[in-house]
N, C-alpha and C positions, 0 to 999 in steps of 0.2 A: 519790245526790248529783248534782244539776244546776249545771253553770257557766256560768252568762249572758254573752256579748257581750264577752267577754276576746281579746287577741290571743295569739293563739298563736307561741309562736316554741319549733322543736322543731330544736335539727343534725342530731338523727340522720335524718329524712325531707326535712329542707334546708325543712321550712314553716314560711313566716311571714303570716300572716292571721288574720281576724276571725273568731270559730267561738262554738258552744258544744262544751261537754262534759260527756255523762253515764256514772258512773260506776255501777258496782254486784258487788259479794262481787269487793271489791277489785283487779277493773282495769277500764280502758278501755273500755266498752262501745260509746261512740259516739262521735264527731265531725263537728257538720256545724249546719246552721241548724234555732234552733226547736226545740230538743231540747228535750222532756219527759218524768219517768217514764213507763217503757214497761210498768214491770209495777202494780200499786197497791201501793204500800207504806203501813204506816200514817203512818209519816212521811219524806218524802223534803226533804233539805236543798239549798236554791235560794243560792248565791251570785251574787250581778251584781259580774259581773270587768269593767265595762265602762271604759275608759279605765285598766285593770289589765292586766299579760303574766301569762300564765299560760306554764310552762315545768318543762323537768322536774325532779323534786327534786333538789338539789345534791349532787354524793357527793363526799366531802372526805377523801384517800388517806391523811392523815397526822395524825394528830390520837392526842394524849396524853388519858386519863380517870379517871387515874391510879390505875384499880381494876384489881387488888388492891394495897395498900401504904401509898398515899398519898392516899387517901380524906379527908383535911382536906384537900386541894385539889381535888378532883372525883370523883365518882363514877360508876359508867353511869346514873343517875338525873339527876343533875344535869349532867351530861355531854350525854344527852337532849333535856332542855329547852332547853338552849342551842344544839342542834344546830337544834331545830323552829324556833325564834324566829328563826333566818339561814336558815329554806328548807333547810336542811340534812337529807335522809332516809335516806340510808346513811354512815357511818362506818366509816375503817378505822384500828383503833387499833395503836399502836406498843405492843411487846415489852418494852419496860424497865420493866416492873415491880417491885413485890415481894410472890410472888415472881417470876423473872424467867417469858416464856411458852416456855418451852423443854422442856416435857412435855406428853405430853397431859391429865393432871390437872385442871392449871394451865389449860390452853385449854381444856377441857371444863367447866370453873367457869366461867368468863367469859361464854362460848356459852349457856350454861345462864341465866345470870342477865339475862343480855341478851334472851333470848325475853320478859322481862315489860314492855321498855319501847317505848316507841310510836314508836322510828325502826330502822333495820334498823343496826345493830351486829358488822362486821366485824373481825375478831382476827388478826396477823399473828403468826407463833410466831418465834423467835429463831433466828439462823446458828448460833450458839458456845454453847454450853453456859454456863450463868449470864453471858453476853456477852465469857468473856475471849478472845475470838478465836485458840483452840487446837484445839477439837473439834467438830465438824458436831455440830449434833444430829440425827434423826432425820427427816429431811425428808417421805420418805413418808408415815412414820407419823404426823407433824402434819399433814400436809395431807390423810389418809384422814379424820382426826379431824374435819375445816370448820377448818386453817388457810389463809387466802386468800393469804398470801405470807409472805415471809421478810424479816426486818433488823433488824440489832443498834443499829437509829437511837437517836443520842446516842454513839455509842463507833464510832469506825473501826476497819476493819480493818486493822489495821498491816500484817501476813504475807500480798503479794501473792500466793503462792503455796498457800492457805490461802483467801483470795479467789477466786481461778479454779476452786478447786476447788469451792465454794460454786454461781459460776455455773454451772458443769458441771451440778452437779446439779438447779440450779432448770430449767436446760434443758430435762432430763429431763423433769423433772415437768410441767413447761410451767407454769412460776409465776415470777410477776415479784421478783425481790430488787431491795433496796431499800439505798441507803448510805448513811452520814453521811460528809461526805467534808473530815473538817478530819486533816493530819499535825502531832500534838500537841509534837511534836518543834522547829515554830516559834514554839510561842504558850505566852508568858509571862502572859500576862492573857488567858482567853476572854470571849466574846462584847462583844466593843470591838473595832473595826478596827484596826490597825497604822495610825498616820498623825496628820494635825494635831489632830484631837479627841483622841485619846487622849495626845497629848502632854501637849496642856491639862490632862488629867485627872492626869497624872502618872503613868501606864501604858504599857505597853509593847504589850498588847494582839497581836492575832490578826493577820498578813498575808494577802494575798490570797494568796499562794501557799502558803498551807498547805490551802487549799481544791487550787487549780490542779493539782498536786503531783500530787495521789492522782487528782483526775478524770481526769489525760492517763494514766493511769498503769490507770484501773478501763474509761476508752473503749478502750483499748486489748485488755484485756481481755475485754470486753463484744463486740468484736470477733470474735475469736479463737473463743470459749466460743458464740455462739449464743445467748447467756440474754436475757430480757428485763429490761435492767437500769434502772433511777431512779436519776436524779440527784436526794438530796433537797437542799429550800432551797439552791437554787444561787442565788450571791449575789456571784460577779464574772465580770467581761468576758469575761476572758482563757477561763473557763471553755463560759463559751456560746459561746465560738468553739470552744472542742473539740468540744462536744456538738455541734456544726453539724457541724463537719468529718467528725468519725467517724460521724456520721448520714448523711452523703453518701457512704461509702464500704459502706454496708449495716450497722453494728451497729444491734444494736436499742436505740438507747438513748432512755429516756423523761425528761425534765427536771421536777421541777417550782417554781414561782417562787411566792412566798407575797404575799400580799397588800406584808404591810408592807416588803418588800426591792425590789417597783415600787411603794412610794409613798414611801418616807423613805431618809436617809441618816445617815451615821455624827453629821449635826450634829444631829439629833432626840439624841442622848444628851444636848447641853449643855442643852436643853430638858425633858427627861422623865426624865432619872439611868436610873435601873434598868430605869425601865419601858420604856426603849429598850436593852435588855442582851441579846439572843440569842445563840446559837450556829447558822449561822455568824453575825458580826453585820452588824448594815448597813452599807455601804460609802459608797463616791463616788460624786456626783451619774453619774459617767461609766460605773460599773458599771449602776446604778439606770436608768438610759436604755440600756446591751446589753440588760438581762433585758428590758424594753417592747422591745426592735429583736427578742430570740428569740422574746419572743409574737407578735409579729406576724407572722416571719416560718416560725413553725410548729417550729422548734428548741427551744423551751419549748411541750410539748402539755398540761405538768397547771396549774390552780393548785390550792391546797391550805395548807391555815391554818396548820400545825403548832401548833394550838390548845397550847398548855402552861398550865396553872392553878400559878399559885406563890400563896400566901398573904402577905398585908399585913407580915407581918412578915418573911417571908423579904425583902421585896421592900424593905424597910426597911435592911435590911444594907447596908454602905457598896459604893459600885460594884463592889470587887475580892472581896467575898465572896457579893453577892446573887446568887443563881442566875438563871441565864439561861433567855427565854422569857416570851413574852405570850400572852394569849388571843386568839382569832380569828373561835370559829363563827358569832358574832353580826353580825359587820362585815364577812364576806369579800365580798358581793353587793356591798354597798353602795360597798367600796373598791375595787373590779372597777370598778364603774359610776363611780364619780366622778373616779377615777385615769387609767380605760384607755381605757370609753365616751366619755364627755363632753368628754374632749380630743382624739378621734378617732383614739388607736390601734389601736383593734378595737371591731366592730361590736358589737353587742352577742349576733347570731347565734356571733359565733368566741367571744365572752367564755362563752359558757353550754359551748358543744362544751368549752370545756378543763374547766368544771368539771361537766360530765355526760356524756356519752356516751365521753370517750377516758379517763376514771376505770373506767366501765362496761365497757368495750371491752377494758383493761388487765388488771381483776382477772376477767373473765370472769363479771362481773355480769349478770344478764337483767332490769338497768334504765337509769334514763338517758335515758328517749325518750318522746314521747307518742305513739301508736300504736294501733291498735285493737286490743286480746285483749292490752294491754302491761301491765305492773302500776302501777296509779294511785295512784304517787308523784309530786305535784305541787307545783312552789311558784307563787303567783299574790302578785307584788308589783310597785308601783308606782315607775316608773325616773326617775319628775322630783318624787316627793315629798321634801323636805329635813329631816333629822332629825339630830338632836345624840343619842349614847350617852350614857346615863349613869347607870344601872342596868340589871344582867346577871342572867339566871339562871344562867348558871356560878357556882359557888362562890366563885370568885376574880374578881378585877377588874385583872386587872395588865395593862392595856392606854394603849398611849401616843393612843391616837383618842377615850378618854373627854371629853368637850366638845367634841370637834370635829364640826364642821356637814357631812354626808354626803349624797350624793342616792342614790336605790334603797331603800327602805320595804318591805319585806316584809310584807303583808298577813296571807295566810294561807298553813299549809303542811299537804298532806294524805299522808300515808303509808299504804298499804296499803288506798288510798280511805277513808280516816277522817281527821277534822278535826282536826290536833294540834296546831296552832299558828291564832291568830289576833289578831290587833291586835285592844286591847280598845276601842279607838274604832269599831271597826265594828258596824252590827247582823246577824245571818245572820238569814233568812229560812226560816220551814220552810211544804210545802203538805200538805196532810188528801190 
């Protein structure tokens, strides 16, 4: 495969300029002007990326696919597809399954069924045994298996002391844990913010300091232990100022912010019901501008969709009983680009780094970058095309941006140098 006249923009080598790129037995062969198959193939495919970014394929740390269990909302098939369509080429799926991923069995079925789809398919295996946050499972021995990290995400760890032990050993193993960090102990109604929306609603809803709570509480920790810890969907103020603080005194700690928690806030619920309902859920216009102040200023290094597939009907159920979570893989470029770019909070060079190479860099991935001999995982999409969602190939559609007007078009996406996504408005070109 040859890529015509695209601009490159790579964080991990800091390049941004005009190139082609040719690929071959899936990676990187070359970089530079004028490229053409170098060997005769009987058919080599020519894309013209020209007025297109070519950049490297997106890796998305958090993302539900709800296989095994709950396969009427997604599956690694359809999970796949929705991954390629947002540029998305590695995925790392959360542990709450059913059953849960807390054996190697269970992670070896996954791995297994995962080799047959066309994006690379990461499995983190669970802290606690079936998640009740009482028993370490097996850490070694899931991560001897190909588990890439650890976390009970969707259920905190209540027993801080049960917690550090956790970290202790991710340490060890040199694997990143991962948290959900709400103390259920404050929240009468989840995924509603505590505050005027939810009043309106007639809810009592989620405060921020049931987030706050456990983060000052897990940085500290994170501290202490040496692990490399995730903050996942952090989604108030108060909290990205811990993550700063304890990041400045040496913990390793990694944040990351979701598309829809830097674009909306808790008033998208009187707008959208359910389909604005997360865990944690969106907040104040005043949180929603901290997580844009941590991107910027490098205290939030991931984003990451926490893609959730819920079905029409669950989503249907009145606000206090509809399960929390929207989808994401489809929109996260796009809501990077129109949210973060285009208003000029981050370049578009920093916006790609949080979602490829410090994803990469984290789980100890050998992708992330365009590079010579690198593996050619690519997305080539256009950052001033204007597009409205409104049909997914997720299974599910539970997403609050369905008709809203987005800039950033994803073109096409290649994984493992092979074509797996592409706008059907385009034509590819092949030469004899």
């Amino acid at each position: 495969m040859v890529i015509k006249n695209g601009t490159l923009i790579d964080p991990f080598s800091k390049t941004f300029k005009k190139t082609d790129i040719y690929l071959e037995d899936g990676v990187i062969k070359e970089i530079g002007e004028n490229l053409s198959a170098r060997t005769s193939p009987t058919d080599t495919t020519v894309i013209n990326a020209d007025g297109l970014i070519i950049a490297p394929g997106l890796i998305d740390t958090h993302i539900h696919f709800r296989d095994p269990g709950f396969t009427y909302k997604e599956d690694l098939h359809t999970g796949s597809l929705a991954a390629a369509k947002g540029g998305v080429t590695s995925v790392i799926c959360m542990a709450n399954t059913s059953p849960v991923v807390d054996s190697v069995p269970v992670l070896t079925d996954i791995l297994t069924r995962a080799k047959a789809e066309n994006i690379r398919i990461f499995q983190t295996s669970a802290i606690s045994c079936s998640l009740k946050g009482e028993e370490l499972t097996n850490m070694k021995e899931l991560k001897d298996a190909g588990s890439c990290g650890f976390t009970d995400d969707g259920i905190p760890l209540k027993n801080a002391a049960f917690c550090f032990k956790a970290m202790e050993k991710a340490a060890e193993l040199d694997m990143p844990i991962s948290l959900h960090e709400e103390d259920p102990s404050f929240i009468q109604n989840n995924g509603i913010n505590h505050g005027t929306v939810s009043e309106k609603c007639g809810i009592y809803g989620s405060p921020s300091i049931a987030e706050e709570s456990i983060v000052a509480r897990d940085c500290m920790l994170a501290l202490r232990s040496g692990a490399h810890v995730v903050i996942q969907h952090i989604s108030s103020a108060a909290s990205v100022d811990l993550v700063r603080m304890f990041k400045s005194r040496g913990a390793h700690l990694h944040a990351e912010a979701t598309p829809h928690h830097f674009t909306l806030t808790q008033n998208a619920v009187l707008e959208h019901g359910t389909l604005a309902k997360m865990n944690p859920p969106l907040r104040t216009e005043t949180d929603r501008l901290a997580i844009i102040e941590g991107l910027k200023d490098g205290t939030i290094d991931l984003i990451a969709t926490d893609h959730a597939p819920h079905s029409i009907e669950e989503k249907a159920k009145p606000l206090h009983e509809a399960p929390s979570g929207i989808i994401g893989l489809e929109t996260s470029l796009a809501l990077g680009i129109t949210s973060l770019v285009r208003p000029g909070h981050l370049t578009m060079m920093e916006l790609l780094k949080k979602m490829t190479i410090n994803p990469a860099e984290l789980y100890h991935l050998p992708y992330g970058k365009i590079v010579k001999n690198a593996p050619a995982d690519l997305v080539i999409f256009n950052p001033d095309e204007r597009w409205i969602p409104t049909e997914y190939q997720s299974k599910s559609c539970n997403s609050p941006f369905t008709g809203k007007e987005l800039y950033g078009k994803v073109k096409y996406t290649i994984c493992r140098g092979k074509l797996v996504y592409a706008d059907e408005n385009l034509c590819i070109e092949s030469q004899q």
